[in-house]
N, C-alpha and C positions, 0 to 999 in steps of 0.2 A: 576298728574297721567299720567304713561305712555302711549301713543296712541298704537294698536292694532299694525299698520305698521312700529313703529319705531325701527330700526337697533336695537340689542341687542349689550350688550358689546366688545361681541367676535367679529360679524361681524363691528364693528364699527372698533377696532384691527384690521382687515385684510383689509378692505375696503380704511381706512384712508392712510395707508403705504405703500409702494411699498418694500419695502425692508424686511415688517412680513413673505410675503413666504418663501424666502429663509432664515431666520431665521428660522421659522419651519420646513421645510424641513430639513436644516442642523443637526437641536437637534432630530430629529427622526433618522436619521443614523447615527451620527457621535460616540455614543455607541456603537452600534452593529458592527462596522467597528474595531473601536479599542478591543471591545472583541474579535473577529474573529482571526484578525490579532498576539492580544499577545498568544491565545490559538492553535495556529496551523501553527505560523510564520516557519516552515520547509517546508510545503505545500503554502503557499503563497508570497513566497520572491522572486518575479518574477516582471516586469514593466506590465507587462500584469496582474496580478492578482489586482496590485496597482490602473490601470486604469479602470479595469471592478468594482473596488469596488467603485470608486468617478462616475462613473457614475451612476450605479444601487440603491448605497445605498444615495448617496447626491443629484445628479443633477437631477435624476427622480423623487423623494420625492420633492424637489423645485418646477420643470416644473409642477408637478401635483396640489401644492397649490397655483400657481401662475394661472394655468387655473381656479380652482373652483374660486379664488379672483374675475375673471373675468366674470366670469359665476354669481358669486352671486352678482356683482353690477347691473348684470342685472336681479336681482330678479328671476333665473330660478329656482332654489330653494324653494322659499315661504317661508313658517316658519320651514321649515327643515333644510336650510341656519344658523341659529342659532345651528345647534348640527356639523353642515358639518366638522366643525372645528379640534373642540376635538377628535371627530370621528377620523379621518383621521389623525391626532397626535399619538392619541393611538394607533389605528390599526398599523401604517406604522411601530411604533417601535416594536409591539410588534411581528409584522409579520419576521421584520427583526431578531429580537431575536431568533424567531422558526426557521427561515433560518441556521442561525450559529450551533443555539443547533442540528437540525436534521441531518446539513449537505445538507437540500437541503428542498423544498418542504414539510410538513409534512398533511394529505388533512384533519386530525382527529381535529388534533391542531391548522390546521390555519382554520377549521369550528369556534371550541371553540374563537379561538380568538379574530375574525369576532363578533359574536354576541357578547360576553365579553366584545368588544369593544364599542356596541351600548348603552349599560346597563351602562358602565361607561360614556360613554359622554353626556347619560341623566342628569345623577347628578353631572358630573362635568363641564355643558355647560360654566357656570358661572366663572371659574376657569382657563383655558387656559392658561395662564401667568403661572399659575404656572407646571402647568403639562411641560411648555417649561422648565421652570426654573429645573426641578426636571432631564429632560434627559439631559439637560446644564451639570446641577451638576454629576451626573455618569457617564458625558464624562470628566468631570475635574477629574474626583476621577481615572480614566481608563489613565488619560496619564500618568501619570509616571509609570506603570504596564509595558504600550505601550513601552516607551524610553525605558526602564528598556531591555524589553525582543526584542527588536531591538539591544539594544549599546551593549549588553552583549552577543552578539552571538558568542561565542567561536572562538577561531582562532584556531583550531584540525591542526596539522600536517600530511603530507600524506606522509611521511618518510615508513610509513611500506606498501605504495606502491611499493618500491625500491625490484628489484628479487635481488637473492643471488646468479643469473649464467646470464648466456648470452641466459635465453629461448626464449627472447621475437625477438632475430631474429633469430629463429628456422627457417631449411628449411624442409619442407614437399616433402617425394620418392615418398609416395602416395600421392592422393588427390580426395578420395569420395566424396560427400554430407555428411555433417553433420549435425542427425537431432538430437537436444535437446528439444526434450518432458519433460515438467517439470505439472503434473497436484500435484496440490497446497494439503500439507499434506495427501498424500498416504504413509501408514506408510509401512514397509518393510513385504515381505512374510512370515519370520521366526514370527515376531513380529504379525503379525494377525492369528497367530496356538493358542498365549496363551497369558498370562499375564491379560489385561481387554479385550480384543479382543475375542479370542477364536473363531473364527471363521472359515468356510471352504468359500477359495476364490482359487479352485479349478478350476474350468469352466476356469476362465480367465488365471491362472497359465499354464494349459494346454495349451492354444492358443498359447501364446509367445514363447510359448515350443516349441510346434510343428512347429512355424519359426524360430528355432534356435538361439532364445535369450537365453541369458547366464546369468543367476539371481545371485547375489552377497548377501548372507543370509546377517544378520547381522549389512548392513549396516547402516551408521547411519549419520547426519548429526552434523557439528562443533556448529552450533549455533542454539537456536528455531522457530524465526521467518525467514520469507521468506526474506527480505529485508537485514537483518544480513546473513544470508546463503548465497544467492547470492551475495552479496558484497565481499564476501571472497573467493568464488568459482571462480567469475569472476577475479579476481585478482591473483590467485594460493595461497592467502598469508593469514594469521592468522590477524586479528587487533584488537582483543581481545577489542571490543569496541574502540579505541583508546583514552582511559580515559574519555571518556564521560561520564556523570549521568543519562543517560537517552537515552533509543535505539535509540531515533529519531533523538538525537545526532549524533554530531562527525564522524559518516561516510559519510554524505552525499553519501547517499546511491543509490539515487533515479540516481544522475548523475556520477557517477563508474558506476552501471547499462548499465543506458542506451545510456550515452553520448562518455565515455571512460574509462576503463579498457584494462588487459594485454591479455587478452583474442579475444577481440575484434580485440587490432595490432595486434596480431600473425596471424589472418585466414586472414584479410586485407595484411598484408606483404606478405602472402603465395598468393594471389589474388583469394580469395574468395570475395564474393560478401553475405553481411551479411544482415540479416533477422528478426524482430521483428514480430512474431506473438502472439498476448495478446487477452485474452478471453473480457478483461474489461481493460481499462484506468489509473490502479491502481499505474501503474510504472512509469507514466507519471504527477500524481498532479502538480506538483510542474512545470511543463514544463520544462524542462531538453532538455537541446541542446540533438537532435537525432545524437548520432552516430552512428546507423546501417543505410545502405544503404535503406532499406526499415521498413517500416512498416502500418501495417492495419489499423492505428489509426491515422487521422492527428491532427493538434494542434486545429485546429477547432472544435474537437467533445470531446474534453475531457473537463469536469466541473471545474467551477474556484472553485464551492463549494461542499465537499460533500469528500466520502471517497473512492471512484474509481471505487466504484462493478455498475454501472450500465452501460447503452448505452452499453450491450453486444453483440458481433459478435460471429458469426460462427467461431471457428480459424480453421477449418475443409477444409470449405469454400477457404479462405485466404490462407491459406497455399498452398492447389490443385495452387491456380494460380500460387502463384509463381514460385511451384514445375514446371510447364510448361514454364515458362518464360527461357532465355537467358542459354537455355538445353546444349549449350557448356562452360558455368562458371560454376567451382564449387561453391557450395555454401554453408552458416551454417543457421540452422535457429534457433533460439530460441521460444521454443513453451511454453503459460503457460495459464493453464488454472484453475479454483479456484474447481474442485470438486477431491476428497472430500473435501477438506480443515479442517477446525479443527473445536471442540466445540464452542461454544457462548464465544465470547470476557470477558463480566463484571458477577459480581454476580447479577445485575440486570436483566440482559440476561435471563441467563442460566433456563434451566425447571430441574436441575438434573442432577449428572452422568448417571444415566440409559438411561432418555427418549434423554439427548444429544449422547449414541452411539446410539438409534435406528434412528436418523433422521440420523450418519454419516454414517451409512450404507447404509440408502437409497441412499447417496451423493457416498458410494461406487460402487454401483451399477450402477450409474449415469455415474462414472468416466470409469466403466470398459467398458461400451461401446462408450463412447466418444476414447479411446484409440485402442478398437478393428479398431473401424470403421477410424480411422486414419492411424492407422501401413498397415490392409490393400491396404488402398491405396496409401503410400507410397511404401508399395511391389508394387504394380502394375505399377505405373510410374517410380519408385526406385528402383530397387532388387538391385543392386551394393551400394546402399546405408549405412551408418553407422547409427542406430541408438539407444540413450540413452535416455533409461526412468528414471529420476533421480528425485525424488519430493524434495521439500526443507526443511520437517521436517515428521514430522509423526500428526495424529488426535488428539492428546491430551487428545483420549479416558481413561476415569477413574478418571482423574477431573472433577470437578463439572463447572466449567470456567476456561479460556485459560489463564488472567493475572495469576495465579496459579503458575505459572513458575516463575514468578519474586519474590518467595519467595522461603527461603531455603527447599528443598527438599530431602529424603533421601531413598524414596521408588522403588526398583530396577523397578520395572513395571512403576511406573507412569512416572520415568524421560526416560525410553524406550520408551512409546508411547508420550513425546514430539519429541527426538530424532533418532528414529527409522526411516530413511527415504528407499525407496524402489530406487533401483539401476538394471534395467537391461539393456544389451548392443547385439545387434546384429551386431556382428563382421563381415568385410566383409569378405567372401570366408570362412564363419563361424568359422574363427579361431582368435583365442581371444591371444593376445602374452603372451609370459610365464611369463612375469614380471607384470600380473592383480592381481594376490593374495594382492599387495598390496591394491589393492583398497577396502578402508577401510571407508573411508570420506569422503563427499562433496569436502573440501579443494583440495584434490589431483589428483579430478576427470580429471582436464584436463592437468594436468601436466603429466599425465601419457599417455595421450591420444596422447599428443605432440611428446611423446619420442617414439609413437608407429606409429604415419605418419613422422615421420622424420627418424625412425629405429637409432636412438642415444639414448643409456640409461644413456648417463651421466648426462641426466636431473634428475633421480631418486634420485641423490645422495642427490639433497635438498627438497624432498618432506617433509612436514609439517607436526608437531606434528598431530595425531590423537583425540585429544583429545577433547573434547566436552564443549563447554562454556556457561553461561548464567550472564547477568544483573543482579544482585538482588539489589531493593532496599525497599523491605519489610522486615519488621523482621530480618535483618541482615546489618551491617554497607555497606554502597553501593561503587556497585563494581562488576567487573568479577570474576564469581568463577568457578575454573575445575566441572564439574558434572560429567565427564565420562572420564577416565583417555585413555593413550593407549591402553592398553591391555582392556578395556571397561569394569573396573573396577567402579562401584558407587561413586563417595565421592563429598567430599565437603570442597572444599581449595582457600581460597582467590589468589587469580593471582598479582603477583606482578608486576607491570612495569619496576623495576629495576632486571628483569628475576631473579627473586628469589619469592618462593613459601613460604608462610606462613600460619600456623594451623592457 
């Protein structure tokens, strides 16, 4: 018969071996790392995200059951040393699993999981080997997933980075401040009179007015999301996904963005002094070599996990300093901030079309004085200043959820409020050159901007189709398809690579 003080299975397992910690340690993370890793390898394919994952997820989980080992030879435990085990197996993987799934922290689910966690290691105190054996097995079953979705990272070409003129060593007669204000799906003035919108944003129309910004109806952006818009905007150039399967493909987006684009050499060549101002960390996941001169966000504050919207700043704040900073450089800033932004991402999300435009109004109301109270005081330190309000798509108001888009679509209103982006421009010396009419699309925003501080329009000659694209790979063979032709025409036309269009 067993004595009352005699070691239990488990702790006889850990007690005996020096080498069970980090076994257990290792099978509590080494799942949840390669899930991570194959589900969001765009966002972590960094030496830094590599290193924070072997420590967080392996070598803490080790050091933590190589202390209780030690702690429970010295009986500080008692007979609760018998469950410490399992415990702490479970919990860690399953903690780590909430990590990945939430994106970070979840305080609902890692309560549940907690207790969940005490309730199974009562009944399976006995059992440990196998609970190791079973996260062993799901990290064996997760590596070829893992290689899989590592060796298979497409090699995309950046050919359709190549200009079709000699913009990029544009010289600049003038040389304002240039402020690009981007607040995150604020859909166009025209486009909030009607369609699912219908509403009076009147108050704020006025405002811009009365500082003689110059509103551009109609306009609309080339692609639907933020990170496809801006990659193409910052570039002057069209990349129609560049064959990718999947947005998060093939542009590497995140470093065009932030690191380098044509956009970026041209205010550098001209000797501006450039500016990242970000409401949230969002553009940064992935840690992307900075190539703006500045920005509000250092690499230290942005999360290795998660999906960018928190650790929010002022860019209000941030901005004012710079604007006072080194007052004999010109400079560009890039400003973006997430209100309004769009409906609920998944059908899990969403409460509705309806109840999703009343929350995006609130978010518009939110946005209108985040912008009031910025233009202000860029007038006040800036009035010689240039600036563009330009969002990167529109609210996606009148779906039900935002993936919506990546199926075919043929409803004039609905692909308008993905599309529909807002465009207004305070000209310096409030005069706008004769040659804005074109501005039509994100795509040419700056190509025209260029030809208008350089005073040469022969940059105009290659400005970019107008036309409007999206991913689909719902319900339809996948692939880039025209949604909004030039003339901003509706349809629905497979995009062909070998520049030919196909029904």
């Amino acid at each position: 018969m067993k004595k009352k003080d005699e070691p239990s299975a488990v702790r006889k397992f850990f007690l005996t071996k020096s080498e069970h910690p980090v076994i257990a340690g290792m099978s509590a993370g080494l799942y949840p790392i390669l899930f991570y890793f194959t589900t969001n390898f765009t966002l972590v394919n960094s030496w830094e995200h590599l290193g924070y994952f072997v420590l967080v997820f392996l070598l803490t989980p080790i050091i933590l059951f190589k202390l209780c080992q030690l702690l429970t030879r010295k009986n500080i435990f008692g007979a609760l040393g018998n469950y410490l085990f399992p415990f702490l197996s479970i919990f860690i993987f399953l903690f780590f699993i909430g990590i990945c799934h939430y994106g970070g922290i979840h305080k609902k689910a890692s309560l549940f999981i907690f207790f969940g966690s005490l309730v199974l290691a009562y009944f399976l105190v006995k059992h440990l080997d196998k609970i190791i054996m079973i996260q062993l097995l799901l990290a064996l079953i997760g590596v070829p997933s893992f290689i899989y979705a590592v060796a298979n990272q497409p090699s995309y070409s950046k050919d359709w980075h190549l200009q079709p003129d000699d913009i990029e060593k544009v010289v600049f007669k003038t040389k304002p401040n240039v402020y690009l204000i981007q607040p995150d799906g604020y859909v166009n003035f025209s486009e909030l009179k009607k369609g699912y919108y219908n509403i009076d944003n009147s108050i704020f129309e006025k405002f811009i007015d009365n500082l003689n910004f110059k509103n551009y109806p109609d306009f609309r952006s080339n692609y639907p999301s933020t990170l496809a818009t801006n990659t193409s905007m910052l570039m002057m150039k069209h990349h129609y996904y560049n064959k990718a399967m999947h947005p998060s493909d093939g542009l590497h987006s995140r470093e065009v963005i932030v690191s380098k684009n044509a956009v970026l050499d041209v205010f550098k060549n001209n000797g501006y002094k450039t500016h990242l101002v970000i409401e949230a960390p969002y553009l940064l996941l992935n840690r992307p070599k900075m190539g703006f001169d500045r920005s509000n966000f250092k690499s230290i504050e942005v999360p290795f996990i998660g999906k960018g919207f928190k650790n929010k700043k002022n860019v209000i704040t941030s901005l004012k300093e710079y604007i006072e900073e080194d007052k004999e450089i010109s400079k560009f800033f890039f400003v973006e901030f997430f209100n309004p932004g769009h409906i609920a991402n998944s059908r899990s999300e969403t409460s509705g079309a309806e109840d999703e435009k009343v929350k995006w109004l609130k978010r518009l109301d939110a946005a209108n004085k985040t912008l009031t109270e910025m233009i202000t005081m860029i007038n006040e330190l800036d009035p010689e200043g240039l600036i563009i309000i330009l969002s990167d798509h529109g609210g996606y108001v009148g779906l039900d959820y935002a993936m919506e888009m990546y199926s075919p679509m043929h409803e004039r209103d609905k692909i308008y409020s993905i599309y529909g982006s807002n465009l207004s421009i305070k000209w310096p010396n409030n005069k706008a050159p004769d040659f804005d009419k074109q501005l039509k699309t994100t795509v040419n925003v700056f190509r025209i901007l260029f030809s208008y501080l350089s005073e040469e329009k022969k940059y105009l000659d290659n400005l970019q189709s107008d036309s409007s694209y999206s991913l689909i790979f719902y319900d339809a063979p996948t692939g880039p398809y025209e949604c909004i032709n030039e003339a901003g025409d509706v349809r629905f036309v497979k995009y062909d690579y070998g520049d030919n269009e196909s029904e």
